[in-house]
Rosetta silent file (secondary structure, phi, psi, omega in degrees, C-alpha in Angstrom):
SEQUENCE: XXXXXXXXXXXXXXXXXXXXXXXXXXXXXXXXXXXXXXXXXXXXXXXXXXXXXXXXXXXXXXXXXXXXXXXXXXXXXXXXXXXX
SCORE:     score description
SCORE:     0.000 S_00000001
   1 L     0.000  -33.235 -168.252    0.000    0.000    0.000 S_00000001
   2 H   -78.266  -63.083 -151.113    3.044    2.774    0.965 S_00000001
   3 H   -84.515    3.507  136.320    4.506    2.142   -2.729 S_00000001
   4 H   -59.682  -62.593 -179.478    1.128    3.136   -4.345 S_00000001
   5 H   -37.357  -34.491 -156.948    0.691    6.009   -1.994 S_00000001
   6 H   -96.864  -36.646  168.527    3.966    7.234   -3.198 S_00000001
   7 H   -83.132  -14.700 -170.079    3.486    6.803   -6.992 S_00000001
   8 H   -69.909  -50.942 -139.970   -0.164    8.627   -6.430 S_00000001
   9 H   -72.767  -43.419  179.613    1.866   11.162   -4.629 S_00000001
  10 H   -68.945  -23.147  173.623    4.585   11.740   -7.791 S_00000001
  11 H   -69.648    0.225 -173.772    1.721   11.904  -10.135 S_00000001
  12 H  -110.112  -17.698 -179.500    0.611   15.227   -8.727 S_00000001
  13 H   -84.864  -30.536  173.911    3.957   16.991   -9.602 S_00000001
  14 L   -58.229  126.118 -168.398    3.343   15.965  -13.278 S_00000001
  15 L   -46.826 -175.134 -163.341    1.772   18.459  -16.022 S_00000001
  16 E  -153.151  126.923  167.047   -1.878   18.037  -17.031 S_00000001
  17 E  -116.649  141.925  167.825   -3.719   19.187  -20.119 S_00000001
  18 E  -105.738  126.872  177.230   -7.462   20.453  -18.994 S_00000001
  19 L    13.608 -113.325  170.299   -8.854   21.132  -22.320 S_00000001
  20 L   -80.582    9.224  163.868   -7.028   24.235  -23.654 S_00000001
  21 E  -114.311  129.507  164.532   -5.161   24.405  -20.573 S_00000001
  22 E  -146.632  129.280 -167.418   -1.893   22.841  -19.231 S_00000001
  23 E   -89.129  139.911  176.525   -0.866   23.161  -16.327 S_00000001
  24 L   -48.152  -43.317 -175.176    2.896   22.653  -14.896 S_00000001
  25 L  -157.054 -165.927 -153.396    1.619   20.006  -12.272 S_00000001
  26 L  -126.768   27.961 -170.727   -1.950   19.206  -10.858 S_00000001
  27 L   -88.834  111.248 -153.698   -1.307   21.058   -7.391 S_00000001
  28 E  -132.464  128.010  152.683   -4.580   23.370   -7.849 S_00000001
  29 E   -72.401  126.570 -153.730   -5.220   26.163   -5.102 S_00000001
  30 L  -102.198  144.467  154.200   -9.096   26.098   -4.294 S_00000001
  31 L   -33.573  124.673  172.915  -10.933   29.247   -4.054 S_00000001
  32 L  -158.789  144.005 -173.726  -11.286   31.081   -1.433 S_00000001
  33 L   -84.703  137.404 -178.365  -12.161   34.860   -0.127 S_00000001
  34 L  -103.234   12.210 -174.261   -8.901   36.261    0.616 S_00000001
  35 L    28.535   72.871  172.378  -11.407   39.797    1.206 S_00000001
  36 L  -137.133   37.870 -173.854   -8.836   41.652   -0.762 S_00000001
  37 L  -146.191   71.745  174.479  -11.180   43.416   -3.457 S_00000001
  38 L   -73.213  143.605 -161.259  -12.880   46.658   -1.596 S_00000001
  39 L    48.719   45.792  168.819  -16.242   47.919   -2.730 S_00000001
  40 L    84.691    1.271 -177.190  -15.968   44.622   -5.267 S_00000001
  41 L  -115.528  102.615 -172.666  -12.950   45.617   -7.213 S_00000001
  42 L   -51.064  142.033  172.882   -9.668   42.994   -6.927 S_00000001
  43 L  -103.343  179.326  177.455   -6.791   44.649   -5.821 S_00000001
  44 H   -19.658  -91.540 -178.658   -3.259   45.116   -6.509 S_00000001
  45 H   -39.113  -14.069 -166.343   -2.673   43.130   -3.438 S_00000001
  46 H  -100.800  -53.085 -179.037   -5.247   40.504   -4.512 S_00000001
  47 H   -66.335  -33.969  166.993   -3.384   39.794   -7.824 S_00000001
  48 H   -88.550  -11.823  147.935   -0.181   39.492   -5.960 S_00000001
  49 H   -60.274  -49.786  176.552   -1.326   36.856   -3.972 S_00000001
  50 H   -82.924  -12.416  155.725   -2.214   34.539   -6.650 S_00000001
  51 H   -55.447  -53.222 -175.999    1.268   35.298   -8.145 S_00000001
  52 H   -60.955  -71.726 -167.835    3.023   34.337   -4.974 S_00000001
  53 H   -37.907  -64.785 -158.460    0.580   30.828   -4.916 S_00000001
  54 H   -84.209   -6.937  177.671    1.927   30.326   -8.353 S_00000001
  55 H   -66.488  -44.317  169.513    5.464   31.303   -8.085 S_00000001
  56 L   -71.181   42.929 -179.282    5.524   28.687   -5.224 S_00000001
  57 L   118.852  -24.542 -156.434    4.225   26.251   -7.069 S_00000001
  58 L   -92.207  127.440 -167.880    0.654   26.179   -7.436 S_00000001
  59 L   -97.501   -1.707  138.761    0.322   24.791  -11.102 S_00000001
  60 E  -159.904  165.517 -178.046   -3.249   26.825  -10.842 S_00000001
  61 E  -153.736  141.644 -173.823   -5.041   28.706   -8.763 S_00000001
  62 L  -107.881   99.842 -158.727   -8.681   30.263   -8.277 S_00000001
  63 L   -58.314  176.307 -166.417  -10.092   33.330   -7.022 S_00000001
  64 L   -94.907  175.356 -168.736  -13.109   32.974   -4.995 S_00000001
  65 L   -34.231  173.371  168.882  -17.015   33.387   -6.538 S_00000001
  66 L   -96.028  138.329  134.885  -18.376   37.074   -8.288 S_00000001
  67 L   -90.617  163.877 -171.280  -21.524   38.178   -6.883 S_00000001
  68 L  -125.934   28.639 -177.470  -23.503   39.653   -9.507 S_00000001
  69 L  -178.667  153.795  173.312  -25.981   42.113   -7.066 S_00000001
  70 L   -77.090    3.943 -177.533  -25.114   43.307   -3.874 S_00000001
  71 L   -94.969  -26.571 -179.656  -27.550   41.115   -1.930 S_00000001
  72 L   -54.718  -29.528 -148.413  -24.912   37.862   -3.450 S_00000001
  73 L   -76.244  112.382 -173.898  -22.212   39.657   -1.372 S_00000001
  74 L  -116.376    2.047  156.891  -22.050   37.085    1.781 S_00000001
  75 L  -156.253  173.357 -161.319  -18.635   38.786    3.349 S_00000001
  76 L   -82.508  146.885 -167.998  -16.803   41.949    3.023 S_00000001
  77 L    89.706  -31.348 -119.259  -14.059   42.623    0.373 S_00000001
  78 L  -105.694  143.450 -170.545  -15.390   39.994   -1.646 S_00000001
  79 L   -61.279  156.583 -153.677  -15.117   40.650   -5.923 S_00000001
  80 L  -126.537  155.552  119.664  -18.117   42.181   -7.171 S_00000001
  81 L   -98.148   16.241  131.526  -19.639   43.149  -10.411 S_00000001
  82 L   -78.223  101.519  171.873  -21.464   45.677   -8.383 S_00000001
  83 L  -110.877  169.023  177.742  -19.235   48.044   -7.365 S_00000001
  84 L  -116.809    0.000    0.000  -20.044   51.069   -5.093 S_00000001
């Protein structure tokens, strides 16, 4: 069972094609609010975060949901296509 675990485990540093995408390795950073896009607009600092994820590594990474009305907006920061 440990020398399966261990070939599963090498199989995640290896690229991937997703359709029209291919990715360096399959290490995927999940979405989440990082609240770094005030009144709904990502910032600077928002953009440089998912740079850092992939300069270390992250063969992709996702920002978290849009709301698309200000009633979608369930925490603060969070991207917008309502802005204010």
């Amino acid at each position: 069972m440990k020398d399966i675990a261990a070939h599963d485990l090498g199989l995640a540093y290896t690229p991937v094609t997703i359709g029209p995408l291919a990715l360096r390795n399959r290490f995927i950073k999940s979405a989440t609010n990082e609240g770094m896009s005030p009144d709904g607009v990502p910032s600077r600092q928002l953009v440089q975060f998912h740079a850092g994820m992939a300069a270390g590594g992250a063969g992709l990474t996702t920002v978290a949901y849009c709301s698309v009305s200000v009633d979608g907006c369930t925490l603060p920061n969070q991207i917008s296509s309502i802005t204010t």
